[in-house]
C-alpha positions as CSV (number, residue, x, y, z in Angstrom):
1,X,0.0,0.0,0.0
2,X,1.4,3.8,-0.8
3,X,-0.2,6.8,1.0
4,X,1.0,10.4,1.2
5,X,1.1,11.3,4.6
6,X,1.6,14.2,4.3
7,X,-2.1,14.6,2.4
8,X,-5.0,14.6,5.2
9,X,-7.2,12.7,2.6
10,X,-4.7,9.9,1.5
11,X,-3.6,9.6,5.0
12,X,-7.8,8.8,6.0
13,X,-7.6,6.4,3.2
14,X,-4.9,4.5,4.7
15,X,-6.0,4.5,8.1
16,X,-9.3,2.9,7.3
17,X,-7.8,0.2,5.4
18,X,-5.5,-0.7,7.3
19,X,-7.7,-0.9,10.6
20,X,-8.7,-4.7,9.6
21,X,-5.1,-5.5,8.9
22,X,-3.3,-7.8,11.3
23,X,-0.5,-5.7,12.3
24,X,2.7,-6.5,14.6
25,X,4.7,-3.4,14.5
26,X,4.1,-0.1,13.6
27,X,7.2,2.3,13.1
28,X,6.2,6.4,12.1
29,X,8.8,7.9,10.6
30,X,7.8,10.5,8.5
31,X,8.4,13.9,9.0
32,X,10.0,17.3,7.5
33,X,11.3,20.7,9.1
34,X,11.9,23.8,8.4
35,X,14.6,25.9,10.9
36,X,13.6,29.9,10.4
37,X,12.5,32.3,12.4
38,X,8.9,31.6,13.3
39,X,7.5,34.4,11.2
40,X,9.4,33.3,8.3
41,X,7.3,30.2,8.2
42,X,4.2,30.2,6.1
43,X,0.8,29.1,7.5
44,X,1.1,26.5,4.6
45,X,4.7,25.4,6.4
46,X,2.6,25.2,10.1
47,X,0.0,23.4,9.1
48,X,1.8,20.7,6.8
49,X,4.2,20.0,9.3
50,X,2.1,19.5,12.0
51,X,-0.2,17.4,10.0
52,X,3.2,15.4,8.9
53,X,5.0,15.2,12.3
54,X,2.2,14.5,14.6
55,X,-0.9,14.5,13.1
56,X,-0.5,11.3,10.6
57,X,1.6,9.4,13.6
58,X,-1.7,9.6,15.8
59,X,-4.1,8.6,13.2
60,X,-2.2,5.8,12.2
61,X,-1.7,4.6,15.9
62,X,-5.8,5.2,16.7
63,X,-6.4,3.1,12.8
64,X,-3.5,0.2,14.3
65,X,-3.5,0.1,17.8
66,X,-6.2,-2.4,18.4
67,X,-4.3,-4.9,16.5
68,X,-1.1,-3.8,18.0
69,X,-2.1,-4.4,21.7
70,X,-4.1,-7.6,20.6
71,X,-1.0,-9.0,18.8
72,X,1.3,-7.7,21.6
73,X,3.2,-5.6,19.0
74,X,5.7,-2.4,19.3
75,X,4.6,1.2,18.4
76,X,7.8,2.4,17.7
77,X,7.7,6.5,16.6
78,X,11.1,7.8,15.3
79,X,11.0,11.2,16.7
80,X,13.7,13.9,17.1
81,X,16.6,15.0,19.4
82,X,14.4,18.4,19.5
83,X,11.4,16.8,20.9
84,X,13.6,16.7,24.5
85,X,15.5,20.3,23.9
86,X,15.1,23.3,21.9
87,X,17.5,24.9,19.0
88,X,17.0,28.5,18.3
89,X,14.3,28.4,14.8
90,X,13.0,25.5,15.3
91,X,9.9,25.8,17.3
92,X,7.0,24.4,15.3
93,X,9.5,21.2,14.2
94,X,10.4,20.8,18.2
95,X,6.7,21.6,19.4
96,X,5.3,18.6,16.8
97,X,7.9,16.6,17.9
98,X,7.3,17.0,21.9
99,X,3.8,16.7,21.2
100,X,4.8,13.4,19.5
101,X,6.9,12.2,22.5
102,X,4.3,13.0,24.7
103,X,1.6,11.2,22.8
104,X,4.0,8.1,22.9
105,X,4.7,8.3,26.9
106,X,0.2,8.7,27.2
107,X,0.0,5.5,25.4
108,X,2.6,3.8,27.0
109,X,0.9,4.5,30.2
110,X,-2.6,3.9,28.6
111,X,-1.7,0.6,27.3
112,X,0.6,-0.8,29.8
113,X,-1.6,-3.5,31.0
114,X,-1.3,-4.9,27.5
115,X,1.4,-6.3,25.7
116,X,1.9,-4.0,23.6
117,X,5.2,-1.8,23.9
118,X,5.8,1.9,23.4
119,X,8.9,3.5,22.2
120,X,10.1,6.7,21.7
121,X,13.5,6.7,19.4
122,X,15.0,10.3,20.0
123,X,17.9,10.5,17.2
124,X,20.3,13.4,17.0
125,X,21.4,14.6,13.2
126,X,21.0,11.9,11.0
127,X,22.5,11.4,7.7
128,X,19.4,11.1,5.6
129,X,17.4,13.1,2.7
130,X,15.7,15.0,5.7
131,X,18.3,17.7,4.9
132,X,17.5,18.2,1.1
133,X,15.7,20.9,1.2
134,X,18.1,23.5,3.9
135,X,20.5,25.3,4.2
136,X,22.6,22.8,6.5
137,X,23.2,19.0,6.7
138,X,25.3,17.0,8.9
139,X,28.7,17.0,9.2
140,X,31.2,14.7,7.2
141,X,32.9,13.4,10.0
142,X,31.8,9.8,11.5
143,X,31.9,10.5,14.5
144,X,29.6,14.2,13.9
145,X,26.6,12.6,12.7
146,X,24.3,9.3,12.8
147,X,23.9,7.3,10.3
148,X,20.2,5.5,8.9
149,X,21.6,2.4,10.1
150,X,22.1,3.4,13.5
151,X,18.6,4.2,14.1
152,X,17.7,0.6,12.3
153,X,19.6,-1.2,15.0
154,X,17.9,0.4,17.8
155,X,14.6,-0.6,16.4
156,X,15.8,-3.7,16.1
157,X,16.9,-3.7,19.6
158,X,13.5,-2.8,20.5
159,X,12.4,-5.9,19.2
160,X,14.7,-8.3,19.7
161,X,14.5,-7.3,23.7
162,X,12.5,-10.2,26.0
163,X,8.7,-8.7,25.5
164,X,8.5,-8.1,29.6
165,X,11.4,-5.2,29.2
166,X,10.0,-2.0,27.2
167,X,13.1,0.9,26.5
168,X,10.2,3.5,25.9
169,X,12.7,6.5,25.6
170,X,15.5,6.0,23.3
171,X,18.1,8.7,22.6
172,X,20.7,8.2,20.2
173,X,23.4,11.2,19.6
174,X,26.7,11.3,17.8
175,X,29.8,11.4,19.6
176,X,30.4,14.9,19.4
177,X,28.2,17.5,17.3
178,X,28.9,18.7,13.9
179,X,27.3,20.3,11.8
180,X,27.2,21.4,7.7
181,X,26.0,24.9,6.7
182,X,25.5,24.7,2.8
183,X,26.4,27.0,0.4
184,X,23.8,29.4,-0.7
């Protein structure tokens, strides 16, 4: 199945067929930013990346999360170093991503009589397409930056863990910060 999540419509679609789908795990990972100062940002900018970063994660969960806590599965939602501190323009990105992180610890406290377990995977500047569109990236040194695959192994530390141990915070950061500014 493909579905723009970041479309309200396409994202309903999805939801609704997926709610009779036995599902395991569920990992939401989408999301974009944008790192101006806030009146800089469009409406169009708020609104989309709201309805990217938290918005499509929590209709997703309420379409899956039946099926989840009957199949004793992980919700897993890839969030963002900012949703636990701030950085100067970035407050709608850091706000969707708090609200996401405090969605996650709700449910984990909402569904912890079941077996289903709730993580929260907090990465720091991660080598990825996320930085396509700005006007900085992550640095070129290893140990500046985190890499796709180290995110991927702490999902699948997540679930390779015995089912009565939930990590439901997970904060990955590089060694030591670095950081890219681009060339206008």
């Amino acid at each position: 199945m493909q579905a723009n999540l970041s479309d309200e419509k396409s994202t309903l679609k999805a939801c609704e067929s997926l709610k009779n789908e036995k599902i395991d795990i569920l990992v939401n990972c989408a999301g974009f930013g944008r790192f101006e100062p806030h009146e800089e940002l469009s409406p169009k900018t708020i609104i989309d990346m709201t309805f990217l970063n938290l918005t499509a994660p929590m209709l997703l969960t309420n379409a899956l999360l039946r099926s989840l806590k009957k199949n004793d599965g992980y919700l897993i939602n890839i969030n963002s170093i900012e949703a636990i501190k701030t950085s100067k323009f970035a407050g709608v990105y850091s706000a969707t991503k708090a609200g996401l992180k405090a969605f996650s610890d709700s449910l984990f406290d909402e569904t912890r009589k079941t077996g289903l377990s709730v993580t929260n995977i907090n990465p720091d500047m991660t080598q990825t397409s996320f930085y396509d569109e700005l006007h900085f990236d992550t640095s070129d040194k290893e140990e500046e930056r985190l890499l796709a695959s180290d995110i991927a192994d702490a999902v699948e530390h997540i679930i390779s863990m015995r089912k009565g141990a939930v990590v439901s915070d997970y904060t990955i950061r590089s060694l030591n910060f670095g950081i890219s500014k681009k060339k206008r």
